[in-house]
BAFI-362075 format. One record per residue (C-alpha): residue number from 1; x, y, z. Coordinates in steps of 0.1 Angstrom, whole numbers, plus 5000, padded with zeros to 4 digits. Layout:
N
SITE  num    px    py    pz
SITE  NUM     X     Y     Z
...
This chain:
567
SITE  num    px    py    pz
SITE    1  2188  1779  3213
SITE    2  2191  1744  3231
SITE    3  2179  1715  3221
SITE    4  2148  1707  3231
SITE    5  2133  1742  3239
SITE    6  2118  1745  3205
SITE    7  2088  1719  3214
SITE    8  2083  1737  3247
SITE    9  2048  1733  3244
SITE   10  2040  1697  3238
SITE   11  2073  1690  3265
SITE   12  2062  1709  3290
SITE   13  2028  1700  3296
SITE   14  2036  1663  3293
SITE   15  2067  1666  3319
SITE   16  2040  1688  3341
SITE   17  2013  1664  3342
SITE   18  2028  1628  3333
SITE   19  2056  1602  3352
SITE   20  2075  1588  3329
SITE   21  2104  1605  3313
SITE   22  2095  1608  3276
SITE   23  2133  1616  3273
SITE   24  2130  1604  3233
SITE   25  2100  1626  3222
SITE   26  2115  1658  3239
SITE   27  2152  1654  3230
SITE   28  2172  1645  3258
SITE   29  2207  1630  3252
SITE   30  2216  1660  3234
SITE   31  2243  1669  3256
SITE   32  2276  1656  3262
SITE   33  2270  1621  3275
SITE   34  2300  1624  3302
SITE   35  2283  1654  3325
SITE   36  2300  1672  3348
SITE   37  2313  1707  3349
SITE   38  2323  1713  3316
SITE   39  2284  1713  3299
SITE   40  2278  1745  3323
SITE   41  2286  1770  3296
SITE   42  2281  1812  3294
SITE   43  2263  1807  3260
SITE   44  2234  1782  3275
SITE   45  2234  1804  3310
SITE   46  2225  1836  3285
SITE   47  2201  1817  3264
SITE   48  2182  1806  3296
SITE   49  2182  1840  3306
SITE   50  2171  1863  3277
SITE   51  2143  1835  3278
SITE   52  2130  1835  3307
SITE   53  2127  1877  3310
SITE   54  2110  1877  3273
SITE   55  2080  1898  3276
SITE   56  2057  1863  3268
SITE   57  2066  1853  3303
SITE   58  2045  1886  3315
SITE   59  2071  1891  3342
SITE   60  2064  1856  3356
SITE   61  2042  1869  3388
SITE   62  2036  1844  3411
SITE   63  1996  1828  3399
SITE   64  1995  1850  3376
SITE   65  1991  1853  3335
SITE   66  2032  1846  3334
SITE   67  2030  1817  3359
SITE   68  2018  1789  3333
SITE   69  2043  1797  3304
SITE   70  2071  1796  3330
SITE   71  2063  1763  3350
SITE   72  2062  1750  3318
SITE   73  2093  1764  3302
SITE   74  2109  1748  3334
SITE   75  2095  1715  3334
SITE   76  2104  1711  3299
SITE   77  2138  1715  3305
SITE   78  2137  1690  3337
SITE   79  2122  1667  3312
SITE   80  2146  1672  3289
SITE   81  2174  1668  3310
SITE   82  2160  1635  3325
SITE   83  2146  1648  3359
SITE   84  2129  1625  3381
SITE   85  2099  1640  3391
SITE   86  2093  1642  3427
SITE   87  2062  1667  3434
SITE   88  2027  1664  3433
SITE   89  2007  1636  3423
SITE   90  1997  1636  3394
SITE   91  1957  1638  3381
SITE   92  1960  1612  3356
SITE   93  1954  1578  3353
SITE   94  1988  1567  3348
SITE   95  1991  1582  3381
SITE   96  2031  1591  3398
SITE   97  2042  1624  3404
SITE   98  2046  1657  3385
SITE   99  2074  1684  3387
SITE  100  2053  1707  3405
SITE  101  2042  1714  3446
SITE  102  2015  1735  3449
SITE  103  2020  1762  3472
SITE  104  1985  1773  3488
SITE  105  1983  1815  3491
SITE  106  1962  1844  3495
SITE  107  1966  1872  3478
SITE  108  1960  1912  3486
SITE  109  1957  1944  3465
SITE  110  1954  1971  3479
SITE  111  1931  2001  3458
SITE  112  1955  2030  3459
SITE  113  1921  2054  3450
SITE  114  1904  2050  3478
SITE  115  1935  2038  3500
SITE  116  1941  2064  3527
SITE  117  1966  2071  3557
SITE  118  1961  2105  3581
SITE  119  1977  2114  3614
SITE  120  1955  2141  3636
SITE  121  1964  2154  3664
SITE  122  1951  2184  3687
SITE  123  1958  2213  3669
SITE  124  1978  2196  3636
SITE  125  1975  2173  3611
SITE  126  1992  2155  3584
SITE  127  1964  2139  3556
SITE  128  1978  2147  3525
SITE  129  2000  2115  3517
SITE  130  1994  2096  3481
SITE  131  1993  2063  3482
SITE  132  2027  2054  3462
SITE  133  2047  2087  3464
SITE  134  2045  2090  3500
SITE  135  2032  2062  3518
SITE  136  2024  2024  3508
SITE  137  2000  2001  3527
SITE  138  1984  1970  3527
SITE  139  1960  1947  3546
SITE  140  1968  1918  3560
SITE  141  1937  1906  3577
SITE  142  1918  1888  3547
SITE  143  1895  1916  3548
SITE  144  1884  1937  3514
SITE  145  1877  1968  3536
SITE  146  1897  1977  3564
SITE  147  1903  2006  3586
SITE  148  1925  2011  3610
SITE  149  1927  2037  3639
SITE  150  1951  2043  3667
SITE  151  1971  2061  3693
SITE  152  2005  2064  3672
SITE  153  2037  2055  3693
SITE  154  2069  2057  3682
SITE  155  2091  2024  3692
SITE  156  2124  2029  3680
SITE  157  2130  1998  3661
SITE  158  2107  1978  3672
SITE  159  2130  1951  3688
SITE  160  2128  1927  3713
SITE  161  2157  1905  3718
SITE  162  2163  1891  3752
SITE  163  2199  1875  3740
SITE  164  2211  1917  3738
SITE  165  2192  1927  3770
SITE  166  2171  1954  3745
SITE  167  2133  1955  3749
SITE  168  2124  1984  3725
SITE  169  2087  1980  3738
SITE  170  2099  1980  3775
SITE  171  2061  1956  3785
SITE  172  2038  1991  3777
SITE  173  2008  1980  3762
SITE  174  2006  1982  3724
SITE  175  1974  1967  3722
SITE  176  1951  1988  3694
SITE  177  1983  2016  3685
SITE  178  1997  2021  3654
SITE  179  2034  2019  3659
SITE  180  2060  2036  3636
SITE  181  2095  2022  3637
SITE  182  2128  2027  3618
SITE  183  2144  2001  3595
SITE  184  2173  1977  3602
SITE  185  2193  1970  3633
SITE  186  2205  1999  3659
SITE  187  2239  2007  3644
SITE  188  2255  2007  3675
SITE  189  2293  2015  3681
SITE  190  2296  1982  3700
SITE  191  2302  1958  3673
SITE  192  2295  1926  3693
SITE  193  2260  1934  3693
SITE  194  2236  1929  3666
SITE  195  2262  1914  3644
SITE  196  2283  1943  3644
SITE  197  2278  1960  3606
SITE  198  2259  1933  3598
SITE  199  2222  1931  3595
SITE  200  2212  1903  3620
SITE  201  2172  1893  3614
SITE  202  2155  1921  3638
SITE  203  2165  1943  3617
SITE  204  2145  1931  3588
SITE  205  2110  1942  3581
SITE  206  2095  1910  3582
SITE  207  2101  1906  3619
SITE  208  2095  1938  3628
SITE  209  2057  1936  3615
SITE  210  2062  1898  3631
SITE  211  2072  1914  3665
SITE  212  2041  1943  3660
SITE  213  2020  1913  3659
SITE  214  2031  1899  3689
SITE  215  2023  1931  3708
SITE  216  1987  1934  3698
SITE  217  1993  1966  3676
SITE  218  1963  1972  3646
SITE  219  1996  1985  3629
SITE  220  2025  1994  3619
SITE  221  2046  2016  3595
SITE  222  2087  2017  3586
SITE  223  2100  2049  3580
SITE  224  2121  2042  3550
SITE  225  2155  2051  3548
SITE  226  2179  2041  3515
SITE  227  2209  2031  3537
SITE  228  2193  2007  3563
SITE  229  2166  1997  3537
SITE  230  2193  1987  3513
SITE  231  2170  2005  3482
SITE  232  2155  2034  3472
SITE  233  2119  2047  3479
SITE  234  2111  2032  3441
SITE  235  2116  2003  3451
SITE  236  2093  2001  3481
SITE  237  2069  2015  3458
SITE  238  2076  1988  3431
SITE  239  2075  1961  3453
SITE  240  2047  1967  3478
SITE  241  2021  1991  3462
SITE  242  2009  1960  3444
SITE  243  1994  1926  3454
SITE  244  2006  1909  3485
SITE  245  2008  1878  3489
SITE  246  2009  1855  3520
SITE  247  2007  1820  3528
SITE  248  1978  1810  3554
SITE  249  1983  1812  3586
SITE  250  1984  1776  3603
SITE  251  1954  1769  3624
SITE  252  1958  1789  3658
SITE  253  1987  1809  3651
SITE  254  1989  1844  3661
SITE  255  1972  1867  3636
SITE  256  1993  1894  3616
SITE  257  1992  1930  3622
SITE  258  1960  1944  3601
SITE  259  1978  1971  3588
SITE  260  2013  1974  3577
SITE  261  2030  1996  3552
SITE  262  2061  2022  3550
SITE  263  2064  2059  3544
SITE  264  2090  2080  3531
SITE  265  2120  2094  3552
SITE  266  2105  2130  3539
SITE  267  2067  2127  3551
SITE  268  2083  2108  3584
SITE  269  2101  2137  3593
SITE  270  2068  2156  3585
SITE  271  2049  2136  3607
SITE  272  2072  2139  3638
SITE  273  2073  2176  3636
SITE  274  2040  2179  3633
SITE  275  2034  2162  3667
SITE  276  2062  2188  3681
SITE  277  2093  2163  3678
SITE  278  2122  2163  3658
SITE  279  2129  2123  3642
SITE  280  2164  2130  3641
SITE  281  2168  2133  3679
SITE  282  2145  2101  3684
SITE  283  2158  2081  3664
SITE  284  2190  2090  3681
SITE  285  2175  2081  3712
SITE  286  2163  2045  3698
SITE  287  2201  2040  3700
SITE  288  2200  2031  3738
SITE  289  2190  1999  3754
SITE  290  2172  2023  3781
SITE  291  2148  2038  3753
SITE  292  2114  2039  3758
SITE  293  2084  2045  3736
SITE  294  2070  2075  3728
SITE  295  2032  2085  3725
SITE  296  2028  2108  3695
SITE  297  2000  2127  3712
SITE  298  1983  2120  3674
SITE  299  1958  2095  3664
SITE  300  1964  2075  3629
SITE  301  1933  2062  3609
SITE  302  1940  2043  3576
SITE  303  1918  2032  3553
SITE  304  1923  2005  3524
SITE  305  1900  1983  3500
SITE  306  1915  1956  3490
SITE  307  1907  1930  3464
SITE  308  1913  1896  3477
SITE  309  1919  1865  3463
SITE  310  1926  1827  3474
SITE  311  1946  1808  3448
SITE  312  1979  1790  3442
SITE  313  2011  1791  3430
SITE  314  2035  1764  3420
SITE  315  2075  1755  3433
SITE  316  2087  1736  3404
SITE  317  2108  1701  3414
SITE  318  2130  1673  3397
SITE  319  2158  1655  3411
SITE  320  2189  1636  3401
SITE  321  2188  1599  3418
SITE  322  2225  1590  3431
SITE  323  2240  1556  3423
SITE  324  2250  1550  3457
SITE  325  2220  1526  3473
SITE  326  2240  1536  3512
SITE  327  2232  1572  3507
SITE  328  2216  1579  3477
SITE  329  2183  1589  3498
SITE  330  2203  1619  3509
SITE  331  2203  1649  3491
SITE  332  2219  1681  3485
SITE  333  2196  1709  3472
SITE  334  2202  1741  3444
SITE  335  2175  1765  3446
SITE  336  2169  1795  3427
SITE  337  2135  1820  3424
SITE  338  2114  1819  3394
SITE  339  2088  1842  3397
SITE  340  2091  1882  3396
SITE  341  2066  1911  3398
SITE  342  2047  1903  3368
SITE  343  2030  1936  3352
SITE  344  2024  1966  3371
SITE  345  2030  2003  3372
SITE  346  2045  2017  3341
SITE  347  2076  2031  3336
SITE  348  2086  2055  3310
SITE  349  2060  2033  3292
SITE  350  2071  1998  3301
SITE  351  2048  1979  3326
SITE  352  2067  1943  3323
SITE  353  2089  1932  3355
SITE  354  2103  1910  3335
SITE  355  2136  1902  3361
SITE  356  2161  1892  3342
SITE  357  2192  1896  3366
SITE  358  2164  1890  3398
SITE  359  2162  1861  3389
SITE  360  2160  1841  3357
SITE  361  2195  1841  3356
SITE  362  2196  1820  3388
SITE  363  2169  1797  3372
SITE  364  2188  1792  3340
SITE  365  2221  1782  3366
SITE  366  2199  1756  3384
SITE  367  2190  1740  3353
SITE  368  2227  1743  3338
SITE  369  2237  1725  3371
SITE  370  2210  1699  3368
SITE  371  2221  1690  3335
SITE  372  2257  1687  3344
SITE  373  2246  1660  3375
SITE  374  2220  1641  3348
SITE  375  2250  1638  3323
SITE  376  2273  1624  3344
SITE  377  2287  1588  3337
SITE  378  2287  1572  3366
SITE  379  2261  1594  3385
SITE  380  2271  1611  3421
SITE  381  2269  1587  3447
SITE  382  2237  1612  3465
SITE  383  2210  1629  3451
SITE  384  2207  1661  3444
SITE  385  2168  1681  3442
SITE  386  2166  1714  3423
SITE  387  2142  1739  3434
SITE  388  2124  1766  3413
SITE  389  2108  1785  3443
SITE  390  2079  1807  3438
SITE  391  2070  1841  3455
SITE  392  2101  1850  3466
SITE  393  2102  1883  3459
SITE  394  2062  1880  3483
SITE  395  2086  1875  3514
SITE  396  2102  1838  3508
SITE  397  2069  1821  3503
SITE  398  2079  1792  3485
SITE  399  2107  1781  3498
SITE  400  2092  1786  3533
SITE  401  2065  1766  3523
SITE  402  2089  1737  3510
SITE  403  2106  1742  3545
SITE  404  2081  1737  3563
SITE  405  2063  1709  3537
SITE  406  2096  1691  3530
SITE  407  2102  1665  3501
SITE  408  2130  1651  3509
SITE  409  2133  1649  3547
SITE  410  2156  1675  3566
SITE  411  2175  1653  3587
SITE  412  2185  1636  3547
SITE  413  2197  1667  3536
SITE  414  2233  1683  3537
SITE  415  2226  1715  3525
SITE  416  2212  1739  3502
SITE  417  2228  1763  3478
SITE  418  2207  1792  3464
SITE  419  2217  1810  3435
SITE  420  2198  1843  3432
SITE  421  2214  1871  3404
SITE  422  2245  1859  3388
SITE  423  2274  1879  3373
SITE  424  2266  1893  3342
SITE  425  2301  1915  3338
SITE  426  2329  1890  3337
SITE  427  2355  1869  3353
SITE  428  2364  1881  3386
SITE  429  2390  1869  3413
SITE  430  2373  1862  3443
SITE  431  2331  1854  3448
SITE  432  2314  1869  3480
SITE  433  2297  1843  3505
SITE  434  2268  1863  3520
SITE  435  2265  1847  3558
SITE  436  2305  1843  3553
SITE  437  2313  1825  3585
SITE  438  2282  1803  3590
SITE  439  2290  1770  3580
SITE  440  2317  1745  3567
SITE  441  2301  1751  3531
SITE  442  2324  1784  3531
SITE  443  2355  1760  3535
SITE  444  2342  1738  3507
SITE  445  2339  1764  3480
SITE  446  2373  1781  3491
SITE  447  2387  1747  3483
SITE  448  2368  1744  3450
SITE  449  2383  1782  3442
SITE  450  2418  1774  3452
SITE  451  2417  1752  3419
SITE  452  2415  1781  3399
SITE  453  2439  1809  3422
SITE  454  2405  1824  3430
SITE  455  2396  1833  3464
SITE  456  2364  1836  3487
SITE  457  2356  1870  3502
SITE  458  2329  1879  3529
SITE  459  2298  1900  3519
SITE  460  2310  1933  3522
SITE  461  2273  1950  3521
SITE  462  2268  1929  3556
SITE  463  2244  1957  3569
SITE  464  2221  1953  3544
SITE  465  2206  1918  3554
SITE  466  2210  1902  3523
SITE  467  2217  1871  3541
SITE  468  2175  1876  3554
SITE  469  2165  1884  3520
SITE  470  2164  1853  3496
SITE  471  2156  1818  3493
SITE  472  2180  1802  3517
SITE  473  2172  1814  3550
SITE  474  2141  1797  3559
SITE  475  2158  1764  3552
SITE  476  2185  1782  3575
SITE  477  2161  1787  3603
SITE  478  2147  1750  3604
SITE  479  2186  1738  3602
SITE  480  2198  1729  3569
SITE  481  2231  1746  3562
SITE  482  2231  1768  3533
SITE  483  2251  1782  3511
SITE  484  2241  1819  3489
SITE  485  2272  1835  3468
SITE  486  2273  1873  3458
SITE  487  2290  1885  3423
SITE  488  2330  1891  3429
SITE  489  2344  1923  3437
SITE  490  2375  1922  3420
SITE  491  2367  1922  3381
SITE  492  2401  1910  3363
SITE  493  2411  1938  3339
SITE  494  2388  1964  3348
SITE  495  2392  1991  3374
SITE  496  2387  1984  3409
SITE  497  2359  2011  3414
SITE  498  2340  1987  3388
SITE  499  2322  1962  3412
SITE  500  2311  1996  3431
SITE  501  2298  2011  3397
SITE  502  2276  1982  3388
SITE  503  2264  1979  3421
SITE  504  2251  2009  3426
SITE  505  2237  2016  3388
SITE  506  2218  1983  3390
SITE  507  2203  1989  3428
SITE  508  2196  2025  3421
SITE  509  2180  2019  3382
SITE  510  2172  1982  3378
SITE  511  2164  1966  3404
SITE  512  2129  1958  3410
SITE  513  2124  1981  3379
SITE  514  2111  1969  3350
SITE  515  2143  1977  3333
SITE  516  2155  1945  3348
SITE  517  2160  1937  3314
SITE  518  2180  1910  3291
SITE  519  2211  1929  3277
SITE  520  2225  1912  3248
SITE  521  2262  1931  3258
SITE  522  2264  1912  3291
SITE  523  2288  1891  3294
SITE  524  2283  1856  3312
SITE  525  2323  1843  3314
SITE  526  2318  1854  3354
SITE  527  2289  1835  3357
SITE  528  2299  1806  3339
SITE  529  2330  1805  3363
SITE  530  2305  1808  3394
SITE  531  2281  1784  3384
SITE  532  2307  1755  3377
SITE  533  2322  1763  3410
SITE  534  2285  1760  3433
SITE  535  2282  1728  3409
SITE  536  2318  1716  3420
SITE  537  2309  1722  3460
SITE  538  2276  1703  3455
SITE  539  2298  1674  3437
SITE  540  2321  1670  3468
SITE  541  2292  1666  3491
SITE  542  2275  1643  3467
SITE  543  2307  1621  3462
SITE  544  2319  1623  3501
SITE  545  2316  1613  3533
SITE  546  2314  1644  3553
SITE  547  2284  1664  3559
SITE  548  2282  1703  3560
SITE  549  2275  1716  3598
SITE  550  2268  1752  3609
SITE  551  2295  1771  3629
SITE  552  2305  1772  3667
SITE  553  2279  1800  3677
SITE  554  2258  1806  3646
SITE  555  2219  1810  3659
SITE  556  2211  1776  3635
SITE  557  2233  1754  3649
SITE  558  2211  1740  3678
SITE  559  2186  1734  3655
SITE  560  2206  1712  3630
SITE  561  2217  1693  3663
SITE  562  2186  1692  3675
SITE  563  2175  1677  3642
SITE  564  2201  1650  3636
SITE  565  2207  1642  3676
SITE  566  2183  1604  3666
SITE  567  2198  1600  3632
């Protein structure tokens, strides 16, 4: 146990709601007072993390029972450490800022009694599906009673990128249909389309609900398929058969799609052959630029009541202040998700998310990093801002919302690394750069690896999207260069089907399950190694004179110019 966690209580609600450091009532200065890599340790990265997945932390869903406990647990240790806080004012008379930014949501659960989806055509139907095993849907029109009905069309993949000449809607009206779509990109043969293997963002299922918006549709539904989607049908279920959370929608923006949700590859294939067609040859079809939708000849009615509820949720903030007066208002940033799914559906009698792997690990590596920048003697010449995001796992909320609501300013800061599942296995040779190509940042860490005869290595699941799926793309999409690492796949002394093994046990078992759970066997050398290295790439941009910059031909790059052209 560190030093400091025992008085979690008293800590963490004074570093929550008060200015000052109290760096002598909560016992900082317990660690070594020269900083730097060597206080990262696998002993204090397991510690944080069989902590932060106990069962008091109630999963740590975003405003829920688990959010208080785990803000706190947090801002104790920024305390500790000697954080400057840099969020929120605070509500006291002493006035200054707290560790936390509140993060305004609304949030969505759907009744999955009285929550129904049928498809009826002439002289068939299909209106058996159960809610969970079969379908999951949700509402996303702030309304506790919606239904939904339709002309169902099928539209491929529901694309539309002008940059690949493909038009997946082809400018038919969609206006009031219920559109069903397949997941990820068209694996096409040419690989200098749609990244190739790699997932580019049409193929994730936030823009094609995005994209079903912008078409007028009152719906639409993914027909789930393991490979594209990247994970099994349980954890669809898992993930979006509870609440759903969103934040508001700016004033005049264009309103979501009422109804979204996703149905198995099974009842899909149902559904297509009961309107006479075979899913198989349309989705083969979808495969061509020249595709065109396809009318159903059914009609889709869904019906969902919903219990809705306005409240918010906390990103939790501290920073290390550089000793550099020319340039210690810019900032490199660590980020790393704190919340999870909270409780929810049992199974085999266990009803706690409590996300150990996804993703306390990554918050106990923020704080191991923090601690290393707070102890060094001198300090870095820049800042450096750590980031405990929440709702991640809702669709990127939080960090979104600190993208769009920024603390520090963008145009002040070189980059942003996000840890999100570390390597709980061992040492390994190489660590994977998911977005490997995108930036100078992958030059930086090869560099920082070289020191150690370790080597980089490209993601080599590009097709799953990974790159879409955590913290640091919307920081990617307003400019900032990022940087997210991936667990080796070369495990020194064990066999080379190992990484493989892992892999697929945890995606298949664990993963959004709530056997996401601590395991005193793991072993945290690999992470340990990992951690000090993101630590050492932050500490050459910190100490240097260069800034990070995207790429010749990465889709960010503009932006970051765009950005920086009048500083």
């Amino acid at each position: 146990m560190r030093s400091g966690l025992s008085n979690r209580t008293l800590c963490g609600l004074l570093a929550i709601l008060v200015v000052t450091p109290l760096t002598a009532a909560c016992g900082a200065g317990s660690s070594p007072s020269d900083g730097g890599a060597a206080t990262i340790t696998a002993e204090e990265l397991a510690t944080y993390t069989r902590e932060l997945s106990d069962d008091r932390f109630q999963g740590r869903g975003p405003a829920g029972p688990g959010e208080p406990p785990t803000l706190e647990y947090i801002a104790s240790a920024y305390e500790r450490i000697g954080l400057v806080p840099v969020g929120d004012p605070a509500d006291s008379p002493e006035g200054g800022r707290t560790y936390l930014q509140a993060v305004e949501m609304v949030g969505i659960t759907p009744d999955p009694g009285t929550a129904t989806l049928q498809f009826t055509g002439d002289s068939t139907s299909l209106d058996d599906l159960q809610f969970g095993s079969d379908f999951v849907a949700w509402t996303t029109g702030g309304s506790e009673s919606l239904d939904v009905e339709g002309d169902l069309v099928f539209v491929g993949y529901g694309t539309v990128a002008p940059e690949e000449n493909w038009n997946d809607y082809k400018g038919q009206d969609m206006t009031g249909k219920v559109l069903v779509m397949l997941v990820g990109d068209p694996p096409l043969e040419d690989v200098e389309r749609f990244g190739g293997p790699a997932m580019t963002y049409y193929g994730r299922w936030t823009y094609k609900y995005e994209e079903a918006a912008r078409q007028g549709a009152a719906g639409a539904i993914l027909v789930h398929e393991t490979g594209p989607a990247g994970y099994g049908w349980n954890v669809v279920e898992a993930s979006w058969a509870g609440e759903q959370m969103s934040l508001p929608s700016p004033e005049g923006a264009l309103p979501p799609t009422p109804l979204q949700g996703w149905i198995t590859g099974e009842r899909g294939a149902e559904l297509f052959a009961a309107a006479g067609l075979d899913l198989v040859e349309l989705s083969a079809a979808a495969l061509s630029e020249d595709f065109e939708p396809v009318e159903l000849g059914m009609v889709a009615r869904g019906h969902i009541d919903s219990t809705l509820r306005h409240t918010v949720s906390n990103n939790v903030v501290g920073a290390v202040e550089g000793s550099d007066p020319d340039v210690s208002d810019e900032y490199i940033l660590f980020a790393a998700h704190w919340d999870h799914f909270g409780v929810g559906s049992p199974i085999d009698g266990d009803a706690i998310y409590n996300g150990a792997l996804d993703n306390a690990t990554g918050v106990g590596a923020i704080i191991e990093i923090a601690e290393a920048f707070a102890t060094m003697e001198p300090r870095a010449r820049r800042s450096v801002l750590f980031i405990a995001t929440t709702a991640e796992e809702q669709g990127l909320l939080g960090s979104a919302y600190y993208a769009a609501n920024p603390i520090i300013p963008l145009e002040k800061t070189l980059a942003l690394i996000n840890v999100d599942g570390l390597n709980t296995w061992g040492p390994t040779e190489d660590v994977l750069i998911v977005g490997f190509g995108n930036s100078t940042l992958d030059d930086t860490l090869t560099e920082v690896l070289a020191r150690d005869d370790r080597i980089v290595a490209p993601d080599d699941e590009p097709e799953k999207g990974y790159f879409y799926r955590a913290d640091q793309f919307p920081f990617a999409k307003v400019g900032v260069p990022v940087l997210y690492t991936g667990t080796g796949a070369k495990f020194i002394g064990k066999p080379a089907d190992f990484a493989d093994e892992i892999r697929q046990t945890y995606t298949q078992i664990h993963y959004h399950q709530p056997s996401d759970e601590f395991d005193p066997d793991w072993d945290f050398s690999g992470a340990e190694q990992d951690v000090r290295a993101l630590y050492e790439v932050a500490l050459i941009l910190a100490q240097g004179d260069a800034w990070p910059e995207w790429n010749a031909g990465t889709e960010f790059k503009a932006v970051r110019e765009e950005m920086m052209s009048g500083h």
